[in-house]
N, C-alpha and C positions, 0 to 999 in steps of 0.2 A: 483850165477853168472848167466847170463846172456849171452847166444853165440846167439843166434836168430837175425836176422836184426829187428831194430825196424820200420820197416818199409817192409810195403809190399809191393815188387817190381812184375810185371810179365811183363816177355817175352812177346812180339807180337807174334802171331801163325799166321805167314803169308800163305793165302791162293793161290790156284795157278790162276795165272792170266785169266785161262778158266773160272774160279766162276764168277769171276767180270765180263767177259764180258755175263756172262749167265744172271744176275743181267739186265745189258745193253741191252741186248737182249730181256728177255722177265721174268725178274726174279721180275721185279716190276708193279704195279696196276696202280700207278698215275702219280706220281712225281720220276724225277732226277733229280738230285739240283749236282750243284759241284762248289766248291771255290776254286777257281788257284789263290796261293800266291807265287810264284816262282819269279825269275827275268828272268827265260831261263828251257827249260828244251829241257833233249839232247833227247827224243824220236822227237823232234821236228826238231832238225839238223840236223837228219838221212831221213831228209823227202825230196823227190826231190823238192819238191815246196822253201823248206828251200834255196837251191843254186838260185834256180830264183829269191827269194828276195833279195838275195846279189848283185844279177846282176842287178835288174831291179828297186828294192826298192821297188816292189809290187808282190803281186802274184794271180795266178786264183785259188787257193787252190787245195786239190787234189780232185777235182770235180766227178771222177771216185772209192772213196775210198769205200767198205764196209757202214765206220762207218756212211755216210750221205745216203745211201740206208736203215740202220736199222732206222735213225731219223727220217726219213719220211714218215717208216713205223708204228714204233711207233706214230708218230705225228696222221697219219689218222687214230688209233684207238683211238685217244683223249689222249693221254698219253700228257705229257711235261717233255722237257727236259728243263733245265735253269741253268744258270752259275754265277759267278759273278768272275771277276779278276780284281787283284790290281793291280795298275803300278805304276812306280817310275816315279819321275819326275824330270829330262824326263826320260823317256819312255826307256827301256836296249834293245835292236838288238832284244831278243827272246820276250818282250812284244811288239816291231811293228812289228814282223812277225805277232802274234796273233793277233794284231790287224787288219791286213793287209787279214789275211782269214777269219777272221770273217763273212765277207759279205755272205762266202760259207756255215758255219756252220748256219748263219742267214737265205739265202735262203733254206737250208733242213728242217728248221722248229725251230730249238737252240733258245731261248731270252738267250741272251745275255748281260748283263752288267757291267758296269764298275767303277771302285772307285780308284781314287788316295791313294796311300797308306798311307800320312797324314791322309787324311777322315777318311780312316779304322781304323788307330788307336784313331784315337780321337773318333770312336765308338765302343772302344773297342773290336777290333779284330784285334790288337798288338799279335803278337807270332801264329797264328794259320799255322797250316799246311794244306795242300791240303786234301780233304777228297770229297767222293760222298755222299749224303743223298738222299736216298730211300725210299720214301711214309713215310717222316717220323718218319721212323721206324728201318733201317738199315744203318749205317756208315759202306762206304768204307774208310779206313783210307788210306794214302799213305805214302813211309817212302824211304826218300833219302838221298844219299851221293851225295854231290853237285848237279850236275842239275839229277845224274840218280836215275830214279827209282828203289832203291833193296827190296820192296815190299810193300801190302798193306795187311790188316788184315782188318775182316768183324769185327761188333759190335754192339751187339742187346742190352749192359747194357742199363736200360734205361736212367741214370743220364749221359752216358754216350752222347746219342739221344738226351737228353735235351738241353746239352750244345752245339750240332750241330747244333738243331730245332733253339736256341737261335742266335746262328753265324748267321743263316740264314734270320732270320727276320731282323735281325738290318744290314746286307749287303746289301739283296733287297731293306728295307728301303732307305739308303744312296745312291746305286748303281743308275746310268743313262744308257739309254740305249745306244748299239751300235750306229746308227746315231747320236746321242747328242753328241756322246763320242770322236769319231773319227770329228767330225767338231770342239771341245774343241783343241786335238793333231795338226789337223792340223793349228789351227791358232795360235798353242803355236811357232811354227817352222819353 
């Protein structure tokens, strides 16, 4: 008999969110690559700029935050940052926030791009989760219950780097940039 799972499952070993931002900070060489698959996420409604875009339908992002002092310090030592995110079409409240501060993320230094979630999947990046990729070399994975985040885990397998190296290619591929993307949205509406 047989009691064993036939199958090998393992736990996430999620790390404390001070890693990731030390990652962010100055934990990587080259590249920060990130995939935002979400239709909303709530660290993003917690944001004051979040109510201004309700009111106003646009926002000036949070122009004073940290995180675009560290982009553009990383920026001028040649690092890149770069993104890609899906939208629905149209477009959910929390992807035209995103798209709405983008401008700000864009003027710190961010490339920025974007893919209809059709596109994505017709390139085969159907089911993916949010994740950072790290010179290639390290996955931040992310792991939510609806829009929150209850954590990420770091991952250095390499088949595991493959299949993110792989997401990566074939999104930048597909992906338009910010300007192109945001004149597509606006004449969709």
């Amino acid at each position: 008999m047989r009691f064993a799972p036939r199958e090998w499952a393992t736990v996430p070993e999620f790390v404390p969110q001070q890693k990731i931002t030390e990652f962010i900070n100055d934990g990587f060489e080259h590249t920060a690559w990130r995939l935002e698959t979400r239709t909303g996420y709530l660290s993003d409604k917690q944001m004051p700029s979040y109510s201004e875009f309700l009111r106003t339908g646009d926002t000036a992002g949070e122009v004073g935050h940290p995180w675009f002092e560290n982009v553009r310090r990383m920026v001028d030592k040649g690092k890149r940052f770069e993104r890609v995110r899906l939208v629905d079409r149209p477009p959910t409240e929390g992807q035209r926030y995103l798209l709405a501060c983008a401008r700000t993320n864009v003027a710190a230094g961010e490339d920025i791009r974007y893919m209809w979630r059709s596109d994505a999947e017709a390139a085969g990046l159907a089911g993916l989760s949010d994740f950072w990729l790290f010179d290639s070399r390290t996955v931040a994975r992310f792991h939510f219950e609806g829009e929150r985040t209850v954590g990420m885990e770091l991952v250095t397998d390499p088949s595991e780097v493959l299949r993110a190296c792989q997401a990566r290619d074939a999104a930048w591929h597909h992906a338009v940039r910010y300007t192109e993307f945001r004149a597509q949205v606006a004449s969709a509406m």
